[in-house]
Structures are given as C-alpha cells and as structure tokens.
N, C-alpha and C positions, 0 to 999 in steps of 0.2 A: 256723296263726296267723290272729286274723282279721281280716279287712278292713277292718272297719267301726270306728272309735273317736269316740266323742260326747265326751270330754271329753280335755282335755291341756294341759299346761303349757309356756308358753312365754315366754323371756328375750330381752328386745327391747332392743338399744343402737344412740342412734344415732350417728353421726360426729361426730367431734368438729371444732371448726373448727381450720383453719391460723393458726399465727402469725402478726402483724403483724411485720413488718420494721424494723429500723433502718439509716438507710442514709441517706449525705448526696448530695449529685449533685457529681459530679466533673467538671470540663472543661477544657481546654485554657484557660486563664487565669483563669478561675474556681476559685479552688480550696477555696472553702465555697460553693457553690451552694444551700444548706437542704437541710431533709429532704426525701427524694423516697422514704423508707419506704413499699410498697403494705401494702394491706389480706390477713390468710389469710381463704380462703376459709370459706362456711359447712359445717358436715356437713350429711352426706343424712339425711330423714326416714323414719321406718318408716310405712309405711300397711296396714292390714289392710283388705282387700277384699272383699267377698261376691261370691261366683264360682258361675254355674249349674254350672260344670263341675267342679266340687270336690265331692265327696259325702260328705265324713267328714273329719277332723281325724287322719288315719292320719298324716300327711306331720310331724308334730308330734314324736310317740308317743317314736319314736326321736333325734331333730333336734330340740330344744326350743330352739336359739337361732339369732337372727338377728340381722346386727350389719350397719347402712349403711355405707358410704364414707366417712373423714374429706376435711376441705376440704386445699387445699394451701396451704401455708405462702406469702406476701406477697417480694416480692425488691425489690430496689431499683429506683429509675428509675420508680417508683409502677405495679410490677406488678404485680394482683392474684392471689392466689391462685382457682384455679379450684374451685368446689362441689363437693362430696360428692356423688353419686348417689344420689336417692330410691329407697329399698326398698320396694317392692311384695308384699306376702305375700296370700295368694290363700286364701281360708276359704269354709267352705259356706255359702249361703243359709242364716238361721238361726240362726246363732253371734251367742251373746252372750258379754259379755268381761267380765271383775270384774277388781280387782285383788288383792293379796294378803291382804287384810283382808276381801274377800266384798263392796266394795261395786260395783254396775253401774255399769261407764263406757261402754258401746255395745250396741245390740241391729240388727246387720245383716242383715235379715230381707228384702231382698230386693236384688236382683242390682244390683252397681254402686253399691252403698252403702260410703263410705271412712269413716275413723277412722284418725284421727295417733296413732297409737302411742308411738312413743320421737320425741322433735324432737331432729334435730341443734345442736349446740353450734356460735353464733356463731361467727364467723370475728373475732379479735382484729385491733384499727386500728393501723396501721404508725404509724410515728411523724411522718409528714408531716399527721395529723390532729391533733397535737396543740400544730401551730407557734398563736402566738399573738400580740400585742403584748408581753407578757411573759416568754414561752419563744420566744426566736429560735432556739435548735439542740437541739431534743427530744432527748435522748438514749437515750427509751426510748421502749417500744409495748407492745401489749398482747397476753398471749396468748392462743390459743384455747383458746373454754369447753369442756367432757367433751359430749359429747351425750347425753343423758337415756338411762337405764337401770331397765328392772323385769322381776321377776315377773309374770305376767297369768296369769290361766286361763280358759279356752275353753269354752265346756258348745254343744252343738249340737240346738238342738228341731227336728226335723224340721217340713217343711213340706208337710201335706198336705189333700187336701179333705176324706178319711175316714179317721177309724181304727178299727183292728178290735181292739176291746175285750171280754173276756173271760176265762176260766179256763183254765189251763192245760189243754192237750192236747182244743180244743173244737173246733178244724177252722180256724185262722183261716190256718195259712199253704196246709192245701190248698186253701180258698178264694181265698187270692189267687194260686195259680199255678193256678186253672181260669179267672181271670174276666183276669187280665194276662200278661205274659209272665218274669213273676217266677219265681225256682227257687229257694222257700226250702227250708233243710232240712226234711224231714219226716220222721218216726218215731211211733212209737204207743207212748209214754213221754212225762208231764210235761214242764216247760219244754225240750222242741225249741228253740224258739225262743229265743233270747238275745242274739241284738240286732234291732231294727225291720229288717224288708222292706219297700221301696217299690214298687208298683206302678201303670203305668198305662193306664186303662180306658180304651178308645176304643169311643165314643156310634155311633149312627146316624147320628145327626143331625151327625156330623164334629167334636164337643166328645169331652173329654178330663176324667176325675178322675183324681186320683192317691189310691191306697190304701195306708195305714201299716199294715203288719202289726204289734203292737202286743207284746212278749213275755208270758205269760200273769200276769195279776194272780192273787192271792189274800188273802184276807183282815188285813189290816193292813197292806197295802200302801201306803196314804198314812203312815202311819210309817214306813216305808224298810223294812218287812219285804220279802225273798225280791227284794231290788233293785228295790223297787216303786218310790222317787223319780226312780231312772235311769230306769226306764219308762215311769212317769208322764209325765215330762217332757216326751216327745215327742206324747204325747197333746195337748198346751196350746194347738198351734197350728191345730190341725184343725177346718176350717169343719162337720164334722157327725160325728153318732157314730153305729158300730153297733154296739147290744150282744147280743152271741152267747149265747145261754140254751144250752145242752149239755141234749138232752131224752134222752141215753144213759141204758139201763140201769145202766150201772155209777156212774152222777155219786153224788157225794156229799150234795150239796142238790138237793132239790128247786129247778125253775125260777123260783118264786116268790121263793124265798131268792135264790138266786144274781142275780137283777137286785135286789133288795135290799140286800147284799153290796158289788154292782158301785158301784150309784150313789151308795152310802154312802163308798166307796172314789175315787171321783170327787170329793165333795161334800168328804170330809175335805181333799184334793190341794189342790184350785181350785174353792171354790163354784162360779163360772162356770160350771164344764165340764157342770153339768147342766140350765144354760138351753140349752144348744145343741141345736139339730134332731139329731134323733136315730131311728133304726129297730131295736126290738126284735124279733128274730129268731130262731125256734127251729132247733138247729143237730143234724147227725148224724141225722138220720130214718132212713137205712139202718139202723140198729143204735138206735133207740129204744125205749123203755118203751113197750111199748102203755098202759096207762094212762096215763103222764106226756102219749104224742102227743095220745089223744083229749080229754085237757082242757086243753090248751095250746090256746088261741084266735086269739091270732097268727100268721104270716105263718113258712112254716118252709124250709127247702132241705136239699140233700145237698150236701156238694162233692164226694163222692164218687161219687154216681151224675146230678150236676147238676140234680137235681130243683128249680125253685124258685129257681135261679141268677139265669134271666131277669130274675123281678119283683123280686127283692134288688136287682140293680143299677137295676133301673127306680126300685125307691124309693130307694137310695142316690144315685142323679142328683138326682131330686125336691128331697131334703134338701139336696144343695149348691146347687141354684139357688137352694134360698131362703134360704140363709144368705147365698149371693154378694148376692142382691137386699137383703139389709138392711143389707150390709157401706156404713161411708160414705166419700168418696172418699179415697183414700190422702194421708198428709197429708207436704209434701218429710221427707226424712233430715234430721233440724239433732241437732248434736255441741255439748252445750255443756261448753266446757271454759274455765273460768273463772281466768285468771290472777291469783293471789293479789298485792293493790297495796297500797303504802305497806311499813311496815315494824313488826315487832312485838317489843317488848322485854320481855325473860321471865328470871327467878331460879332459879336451880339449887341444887340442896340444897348444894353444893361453896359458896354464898353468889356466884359468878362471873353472870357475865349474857349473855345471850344474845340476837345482834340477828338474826332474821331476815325478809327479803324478798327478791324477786328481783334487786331494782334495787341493793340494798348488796352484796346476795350479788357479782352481780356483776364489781361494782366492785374486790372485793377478789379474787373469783379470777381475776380477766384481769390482773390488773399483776404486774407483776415485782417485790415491795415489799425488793428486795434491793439493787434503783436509791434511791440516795438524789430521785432528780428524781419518781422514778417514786411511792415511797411519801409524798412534797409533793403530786402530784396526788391522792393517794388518801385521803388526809387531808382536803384539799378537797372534792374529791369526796362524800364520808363528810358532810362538814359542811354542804353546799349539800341534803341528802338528809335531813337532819334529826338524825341519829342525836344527836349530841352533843346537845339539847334534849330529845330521846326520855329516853336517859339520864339526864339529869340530873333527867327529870320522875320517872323509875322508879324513883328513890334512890340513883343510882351515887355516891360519895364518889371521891375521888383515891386512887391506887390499888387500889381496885377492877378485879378481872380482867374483861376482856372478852370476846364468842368471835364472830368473824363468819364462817363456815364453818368452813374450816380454819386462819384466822389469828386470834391473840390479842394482846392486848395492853393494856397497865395505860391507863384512865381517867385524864385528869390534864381538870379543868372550864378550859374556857379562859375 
C-alpha cells in the first residue's frame, strides 16, 4: 500500500451550538424573580493547517471526516453553556482545497498557514435575553444553530526548488538516491516511479535544495494522458527545472525530440512552467548511443557511474538561487471568505418563494416557532429584516407559499 496520497476527500462539520435556557430565578419570597435563562454555548471550529511535518494526505485516504465539539446547552441562574472545542487538522505544505463544485477556497503553501473550514453553529440566547419593556416573563429561547458541514477535496503540489522532468525510465529516481538520501524504487522498466520522491541536497556552502523526483511524462501528458495532470501537478511549484534528455541507445526519440516533447508538455500544463530557470541535461552515458553522445552538446552525467553528478548539482544550485533572487517578498496568508448580506428573494417552478440570507436564515432556525411568544418574536423579527417588503416587492400575493430554510408558511401582506 502506498504511502504517499496527493489527493483525498474530506467531510468537515462543525459543532453545533447549545441551547438557550428557559428558566425563571426562584427565591425564598421572590417567587417570579425573571428570566435568569443563560446562553448555549458556541460549537468548535474546524481549521486545516499546513504542517512541515505532514508529508501526504495519507491520514485522509481512509478517515475522510472530521466532526468539532458541540457547545453545551445554557441552565438557569444565567449559566452559560461552555464552547465547543476548535478542531485542528494538520495538512501538508502545499495543499490546496476546492469544494464540491471545483471552485478554490485556500492554497496553504507554506507552514502555519490556517483556513476555517466548517464554523461552528452559534450557541442559542436563553431567555433572559429577550426580557424587554414589553415581554416581562420570556417564555422561550433560542436554539442552537447545526455547525456548518461539507464535502472539500485536497489536491497536494509538492513544494520543491527542483524537479526532475523527463521520460520514463531516464534515471531520475537513481539520480536522486545518488545526489540525496532518498530510496526511490528503482527497476529497469517504464514508469517505476508513480508517485514524486523528495529529496534533499545539502550544498558546501551549508544551503540545502530540495529535489522532486517527478513520475515519468510522456507525450500527451498535459491532457491527463498516462496520469500526466496528477504528475504535472507537482511540477507547478518548483523554483527551477531539470530536463533529462535519455541519450540511451534503446530511447525512442531522438534528444532533440524528447526536449521538444517535454517543453511542449510543460507549455500545454502551465505556460509558465517554461519561463522558469531551467538545466538541460543529457542522461545515462554509461549505456549511450555513441552517435547520439558525440552530438549532444550539453552538459551530460551517469547516476549510475556518477559521472557528471558534481556539475549537475553545481548548476541545479545556480538555477535556484536565481530563481530565489527574483522570487518577491512573500506576501501575509489573507482567506477571504465573504459572508453573503442582506437577503434574496427568488420563485420556484412549484410558483412558492424562497427567502434566503443568513440573518432570516437565522432567525428562523434558532426559535422554537412552536411557542406561540416565540413565533411573535420571529414574525418581528422577519419584519424589522425586511422580508415582508422583499416580498411584497417580488410579487408575493396572500396566500402565496413561503420557504425560509426549513420553515414555510402562507404570505398574508400586512
């Protein structure tokens, strides 16, 4: 089974909040003291976190959901309920998150970066919040909201300063287990490799790259051929590229082709990826084409007799410093998640109407509309919010059905 998983699906809900209380204060000769209903507390939030120490989305694969703490329910004597526990979920550097529909809601690309995932559901107000000049002995409260729940999916771009780019079975993973302390699989058969190797190179000079073993492209691979999107992918984030030309006798394209090929396969992926510094490198010389070696003009190695390793990594450094030196200064993590305001009224083929916002939303699911006092407030409530003008601007006549989440009810124009 393997280790490694870049992509996975995961179901985030968060706590839901506690009840509000109904409750009068009771005393020794006092014997309507008011409401002394406390407040339920709120639910815990989900947070997904980018973690140096997390290296794959393995922990997903099998466990796709995570669910926070609800808050606790409010008691009398104006006691609140205690909060939900924020949940922490721990993701690799890298991970970006969509939701069900494909659109991006966070790209956590480097360590210590948060995103509120599922928000706990408010904690409902006891009933001593809703004494008033008018309502001397509340007899209801509110209940708590569901804590938000979804679908999300994960995709993970590795994050590295080089990747090794090339065709199948060209030498890239025995290169990175000569030049790091990586142990990719290796065998002498096409795609070995099938999923990225990370490795990392330590300098002279006491600096440090990190090398993505890259699983072998081939020709239509920016179309998703031979899992080239999954492969691609991790190529995106890499400050420079090497591309491994194969100058074996047995290659099927000539060197010329095959980086024609490559960058075309780059270029189709992410324009971009072929502005990046880049070292074209001829690969396998222990078992090359004597004509292919003597007209190959660039820069060649073995990984297998280490020929040629040295200056590959000397220019592989080269190319990330100069990618680090044109990088500009890193700009803070900002998450915007914009809370939908006011309220919007919309006609269903049923001819019924439909009000939604957060603020009515609400309104209507925290009450108890089963209390005659409680569904008076929510009425109010509803009308100080606009709804009834909404409506009435939308075309609602009397009797007309309504829907405001899960509660409905006939229109009558006041």
């Amino acid at each position: 089974m393997s280790g490694f998983v870049d992509e996975a699906q995961l179901n985030v809900r968060g706590g839901d909040g506690g009840a509000g209380a109904v409750s009068v204060r009771r005393e020794a000769h006092v014997p309507l003291g008011g409401p002394d209903g406390g407040d339920g507390g709120k639910g815990g939030d989900i947070w997904l976190v980018a973690d140096r120490n997390v290296s794959s989305l393995l922990a997903f694969r099998d466990h796709p959901h995570r669910k926070a703490t609800s808050g606790a329910h409010g008691q009398g004597k104006r006691k609140h309920g205690h909060g939900g526990i924020d949940l922490v979920v721990a993701v690799p550097e890298g991970t970006t998150v969509f939701d069900a529909e494909g659109l991006l809601l966070a790209d956590l690309s480097t360590a210590g970066d948060r995103w509120l995932a599922a928000a706990g559901g408010r904690g409902g107000r006891g009933n001593a919040r809703f004494l008033s000049n008018r309502r001397r002995a509340p007899s209801f409260a509110e209940q708590g909201e569901n804590g938000e729940e979804r679908w999300l999916r994960l995709e993970l771009k590795l994050l590295a300063d080089v990747a090794l780019v090339g065709f199948p079975n060209v030498g890239k993973s025995t290169l990175i287990s000569r030049i790091s302390a990586a142990k990719p699989k290796i065998a002498d058969y096409p795609f070995t490799t099938l999923e990225p190797n990370l490795g990392v190179v330590l300098m002279d000079e006491g600096d440090e790259i990190v090398v993505a073993d890259i699983p072998g492209l081939i020709e239509g691979a920016s179309e998703g051929r031979g899992l080239g999107h999954q492969f691609l992918r991790h190529i995106e984030r890499a400050r420079a590229l090497v591309i491994l030309i194969d100058l074996a006798s047995s290659t099927e394209h000539e060197p010329a082709e095959q980086e024609r090929i490559l960058l075309a396969e780059l270029e189709g992926y992410r324009p971009e990826l072929v502005e990046r510094p880049r070292v074209v490198v001829g690969s396998r010389t222990d078992i090359a084409d004597p004509d292919r070696l003597a007209a190959w003009k660039g820069a060649t190695f073995s990984a297998v007799t280490g020929a040629g390793i040295p200056q590959l990594v000397g220019s592989m450094a080269e190319a990330v410093r100069l990618a680090r030196s044109a990088e500009p200064e890193p700009e803070p993590f900002v998450v915007h998640r914009p809370q939908p305001e006011g309220l919007v009224v919309s006609r269903i083929d049923t001819g019924a109407y439909v009000v939604a916002g957060r603020a009515v939303e609400r309104a209507v699911a925290l009450s108890d509309i089963t209390n005659l006092e409680a569904l008076a407030y929510v009425q109010e409530r509803l009308k100080r919010l606009g709804v009834d003008k909404a409506l009435a601007k939308a075309g609602a006549k009397d009797g007309d059905t309504v829907h405001i989440g899960k509660f409905s009810f006939d229109f009558i124009a006041d």
